[in-house]
C-alpha positions as CSV (number, residue, x, y, z in Angstrom):
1,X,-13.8,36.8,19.1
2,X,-14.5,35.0,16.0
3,X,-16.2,37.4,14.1
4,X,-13.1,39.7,15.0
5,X,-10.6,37.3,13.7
6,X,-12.8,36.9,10.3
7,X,-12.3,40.6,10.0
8,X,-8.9,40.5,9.3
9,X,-7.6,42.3,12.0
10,X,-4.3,40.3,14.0
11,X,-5.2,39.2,17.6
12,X,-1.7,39.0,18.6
13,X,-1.4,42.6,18.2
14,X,-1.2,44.6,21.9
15,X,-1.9,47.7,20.3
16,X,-4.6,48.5,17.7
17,X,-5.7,51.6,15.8
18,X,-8.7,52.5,14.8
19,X,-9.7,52.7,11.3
20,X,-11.9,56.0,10.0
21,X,-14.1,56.8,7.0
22,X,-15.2,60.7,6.8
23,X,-18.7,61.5,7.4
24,X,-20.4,63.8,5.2
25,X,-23.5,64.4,7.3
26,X,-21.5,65.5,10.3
27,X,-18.6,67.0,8.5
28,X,-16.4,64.6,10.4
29,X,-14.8,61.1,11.0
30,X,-15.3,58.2,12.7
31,X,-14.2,55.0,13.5
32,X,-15.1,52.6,10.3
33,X,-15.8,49.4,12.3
34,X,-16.5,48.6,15.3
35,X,-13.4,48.5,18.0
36,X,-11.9,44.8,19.3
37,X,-13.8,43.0,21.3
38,X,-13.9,44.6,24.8
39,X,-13.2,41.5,26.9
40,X,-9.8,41.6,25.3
41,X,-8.8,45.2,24.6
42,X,-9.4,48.5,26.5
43,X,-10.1,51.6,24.5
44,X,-7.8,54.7,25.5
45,X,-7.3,58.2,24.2
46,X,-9.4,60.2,21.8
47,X,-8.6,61.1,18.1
48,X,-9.8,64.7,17.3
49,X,-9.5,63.7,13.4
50,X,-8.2,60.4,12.2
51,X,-4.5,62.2,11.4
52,X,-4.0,62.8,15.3
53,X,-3.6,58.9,16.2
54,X,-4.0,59.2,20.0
55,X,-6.6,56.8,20.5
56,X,-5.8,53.1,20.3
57,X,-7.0,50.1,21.8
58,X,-4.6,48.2,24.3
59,X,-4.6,44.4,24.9
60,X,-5.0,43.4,28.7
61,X,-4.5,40.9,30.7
62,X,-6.9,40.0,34.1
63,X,-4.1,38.5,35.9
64,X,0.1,39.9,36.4
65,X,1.4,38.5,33.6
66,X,4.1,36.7,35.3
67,X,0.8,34.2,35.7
68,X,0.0,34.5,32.0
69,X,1.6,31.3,30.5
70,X,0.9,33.2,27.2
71,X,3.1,36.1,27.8
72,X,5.3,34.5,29.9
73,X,6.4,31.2,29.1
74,X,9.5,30.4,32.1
75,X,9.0,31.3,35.6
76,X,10.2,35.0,36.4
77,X,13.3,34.9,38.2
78,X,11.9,37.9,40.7
C-alpha cells in the first residue's frame, strides 16, 4: 500500500486506468507499471491497444458498504 501511494497514484480514486508504454519487441503495448495493489482493487476488462480504455481497475469493498464507515458515514435509512 505504501509503495503505491509513493507512486503518485490517488487511493481515493474507485476507478483507475492503466498506464501503457509501446513495446518495440512485440510490436505492442502494455501496461507501464504494475496495477494497484490487489487487496484493494479488482482488475476488469481488457484493452486491445491503450486507445480502447476498457480495462480499469475498480476499488472494492469486503463488506456492503452500508457497514463501511468509510463510504458511509450515517446509518442508511433502509
Amino acid at each position: 500500500m505504501e509503495e503505491f501511494k509513493s507512486s503518485g497514484k490517488g487511493t481515493a480514486s474507485n476507478v483507475i486506468f492503466p498506464d501503457y508504454t509501446h513495446d518495440d519487441v512485440l510490436d505492442c503495448d502494455r501496461e507501464a507499471k504494475p496495477g494497484p495493489p490487489e487487496s484493494l482493487y479488482i482488475g476488469l476488462g481488457w484493452d486491445e491497444n491503450k486507445d480502447t480504455k476498457r480495462k480499469h481497475y475498480r476499488r472494492f469493498f469486503t463488506d456492503e458498504l452500508e457497514n463501511v464507515k468509510k463510504v458511509l458515514t450515517i446509518p442508511s435509512p433502509f
